[in-house]
C-alpha positions in Angstrom: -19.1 4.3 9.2 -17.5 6.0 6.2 -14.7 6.8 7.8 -12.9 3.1 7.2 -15.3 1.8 4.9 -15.9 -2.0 4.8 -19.1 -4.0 4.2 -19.9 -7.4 5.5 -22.8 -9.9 4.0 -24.3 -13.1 5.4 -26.5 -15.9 3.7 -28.9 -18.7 4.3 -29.1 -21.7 2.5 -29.7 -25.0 2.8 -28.5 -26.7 6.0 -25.8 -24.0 5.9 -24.7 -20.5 6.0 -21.8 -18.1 4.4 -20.8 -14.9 5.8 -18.4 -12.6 3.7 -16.6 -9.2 3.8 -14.3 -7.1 1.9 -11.1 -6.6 2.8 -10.4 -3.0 2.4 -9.3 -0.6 5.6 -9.4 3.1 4.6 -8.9 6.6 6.2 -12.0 8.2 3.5 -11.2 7.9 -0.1 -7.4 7.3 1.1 -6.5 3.5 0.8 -4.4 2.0 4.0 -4.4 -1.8 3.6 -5.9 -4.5 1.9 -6.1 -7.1 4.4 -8.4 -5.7 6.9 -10.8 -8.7 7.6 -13.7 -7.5 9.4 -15.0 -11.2 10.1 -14.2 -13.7 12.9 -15.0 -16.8 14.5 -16.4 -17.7 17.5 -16.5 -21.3 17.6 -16.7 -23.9 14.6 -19.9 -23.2 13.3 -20.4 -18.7 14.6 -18.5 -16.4 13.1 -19.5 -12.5 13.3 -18.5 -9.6 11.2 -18.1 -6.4 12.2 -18.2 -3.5 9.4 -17.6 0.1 11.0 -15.0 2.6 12.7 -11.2 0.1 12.8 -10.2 0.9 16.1 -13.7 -0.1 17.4 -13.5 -3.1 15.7 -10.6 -4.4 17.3 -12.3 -2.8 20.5 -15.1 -5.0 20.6 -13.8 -8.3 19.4 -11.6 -8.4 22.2 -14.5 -7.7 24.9 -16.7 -10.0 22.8 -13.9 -13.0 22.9 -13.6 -12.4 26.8 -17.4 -12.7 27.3 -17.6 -15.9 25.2 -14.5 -17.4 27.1 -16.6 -16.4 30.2 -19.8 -18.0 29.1 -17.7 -21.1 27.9 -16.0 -21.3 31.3 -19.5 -20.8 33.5 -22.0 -23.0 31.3 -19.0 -25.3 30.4 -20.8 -25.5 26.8 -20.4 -23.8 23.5 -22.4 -20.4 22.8 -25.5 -20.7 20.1 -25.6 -18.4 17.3 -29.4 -16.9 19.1 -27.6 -16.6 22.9 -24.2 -14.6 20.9 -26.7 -12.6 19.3 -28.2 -10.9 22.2 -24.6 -11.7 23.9 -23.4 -8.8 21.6 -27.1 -6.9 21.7 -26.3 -6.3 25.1 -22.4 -5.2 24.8 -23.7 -2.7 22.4 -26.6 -1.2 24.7 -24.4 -1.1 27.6 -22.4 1.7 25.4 -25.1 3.3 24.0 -24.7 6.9 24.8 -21.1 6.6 23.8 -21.6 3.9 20.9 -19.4 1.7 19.3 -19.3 2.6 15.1 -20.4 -0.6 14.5 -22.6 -2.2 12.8 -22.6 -6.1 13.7 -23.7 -9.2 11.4 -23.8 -12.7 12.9 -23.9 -16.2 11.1 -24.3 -19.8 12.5 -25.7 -23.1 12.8 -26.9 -24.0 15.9 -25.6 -27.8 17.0 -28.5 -30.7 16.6 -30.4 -31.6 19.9 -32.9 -34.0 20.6 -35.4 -31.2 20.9 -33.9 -30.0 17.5 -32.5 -32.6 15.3 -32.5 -30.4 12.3 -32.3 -26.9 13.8 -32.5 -23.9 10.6 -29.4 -21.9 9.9 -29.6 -18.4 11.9 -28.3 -15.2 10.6 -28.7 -11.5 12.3 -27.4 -8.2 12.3 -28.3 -5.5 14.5 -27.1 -0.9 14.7 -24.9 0.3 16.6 -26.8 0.5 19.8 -27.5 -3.4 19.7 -31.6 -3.7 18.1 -31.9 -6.8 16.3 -33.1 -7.6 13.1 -33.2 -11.8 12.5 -33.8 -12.0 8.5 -34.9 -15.5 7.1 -32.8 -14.8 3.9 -29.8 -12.7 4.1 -28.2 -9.5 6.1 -25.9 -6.8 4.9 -24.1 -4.0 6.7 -21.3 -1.2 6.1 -20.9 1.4 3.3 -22.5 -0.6 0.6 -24.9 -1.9 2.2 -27.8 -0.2 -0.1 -25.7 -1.6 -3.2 -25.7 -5.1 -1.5 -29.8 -5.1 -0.6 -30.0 -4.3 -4.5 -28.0 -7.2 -5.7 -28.7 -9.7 -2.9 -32.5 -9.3 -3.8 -32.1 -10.1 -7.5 -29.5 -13.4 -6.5 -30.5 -15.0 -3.5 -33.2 -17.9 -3.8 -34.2 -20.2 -1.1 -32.6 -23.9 -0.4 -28.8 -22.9 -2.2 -26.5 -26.0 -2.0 -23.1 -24.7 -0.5 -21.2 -24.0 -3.4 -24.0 -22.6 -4.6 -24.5 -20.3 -1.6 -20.6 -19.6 -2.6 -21.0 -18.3 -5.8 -24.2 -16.2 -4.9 -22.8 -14.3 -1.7 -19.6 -13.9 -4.0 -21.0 -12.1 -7.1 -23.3 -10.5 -4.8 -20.1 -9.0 -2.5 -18.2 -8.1 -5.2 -20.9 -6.5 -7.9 -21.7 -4.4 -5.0 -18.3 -3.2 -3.8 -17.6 -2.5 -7.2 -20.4 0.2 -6.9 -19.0 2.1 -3.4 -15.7 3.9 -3.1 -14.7 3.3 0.5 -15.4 -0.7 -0.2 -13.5 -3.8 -2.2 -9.8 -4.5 -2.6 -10.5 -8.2 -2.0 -12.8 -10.1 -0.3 -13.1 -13.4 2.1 -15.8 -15.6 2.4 -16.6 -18.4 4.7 -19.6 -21.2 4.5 -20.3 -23.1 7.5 -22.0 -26.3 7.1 -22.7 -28.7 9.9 -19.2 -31.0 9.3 -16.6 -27.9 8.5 -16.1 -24.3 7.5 -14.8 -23.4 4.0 -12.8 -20.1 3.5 -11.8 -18.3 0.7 -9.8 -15.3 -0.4 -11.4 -13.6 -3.5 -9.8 -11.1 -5.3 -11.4 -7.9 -6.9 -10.4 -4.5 -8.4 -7.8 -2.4 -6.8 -8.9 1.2 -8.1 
């Protein structure tokens, strides 16, 4: 994990949910780029991050984008944010006495049925071998994640409108980074709500 660096964070809030990472891609303490963006979509309303070791990154968003265009193809519907969980649970496990570096975090809202008119915004992040944790407030992962566990406790509260959900997972991100050395140089953060997905490029310290 240290050997890239990168940290990814994902938040809950009312009737929606942000996911966010820095953008920094490093070889140790040495600084290679700093538009490295460890998260991606899946569909409108999933998008995954995927803090850990670069060339596995790029390893398992390909296999992940070739299992969801699989699923989309054979149940001819979009994947939930629950199903993509265990989707990647699985991928993981399947490598697990040769892991990926990886430590996934996934963040969606799952589309209103009649079963579920107003179903809760889901967020998860699991290790590297794929065992899932499903936290009713907010996950971190990567080199600061210790540093974003301290900040996210003290910021988060329950029920944040969107832009409020913006600003928390924002200072949150970048107060932490600003505490790890193989973390920051930028950072992009996305909140999905039910009707459209806002991004945005922050920018932070470059030292």
């Amino acid at each position: 994990m240290e050997l890239n660096g990168g940290s990814v964070v994902a938040m809950i809030g009312k009737e929606c949910v942000a996911i966010a990472s820095d953008l920094r891609l490093g070889n140790q303490a040495v600084g290679v780029a700093s538009n490295f963006d460890k998260v991606f979509p899946v569909n409108d309303k999933l998008y995954y991050g995927l803090p850990g070791l670069a060339t596995d990154v790029y390893t398992l968003k390909e296999h992940l984008r070739f299992r969801v265009n699989m699923y989309r193809m054979k149940e001819e519907r979009e994947i939930t944010p629950k199903t993509f969980t265990h989707l990647v649970s699985s991928t993981l496990y399947e490598k697990r006495f040769g892991p990926f570096f990886i430590e996934p975090v996934v963040a969606g809202l799952p589309t209103p049925t009649e079963l579920e008119p107003h179903p809760k915004p889901f967020i998860s992040t699991m290790d590297t071998i794929g065992c899932i944790t499903t936290p009713k407030d907010f996950a971190v992962a990567g080199t600061a994640a210790d540093k974003l566990y301290g900040v996210a406790e003290g910021l988060w509260e329950p029920d944040l409108e969107p832009e409020d959900l913006f600003e928390t997972i924002s200072q949150t991100l970048l107060n932490a980074v600003d505490r790890d050395a193989l973390s920051g140089w930028g950072a992009v953060v996305h909140i999905i709500t039910q009707d459209k997905v806002i991004t945005r490029t922050l920018r932070a310290r470059m030292d």
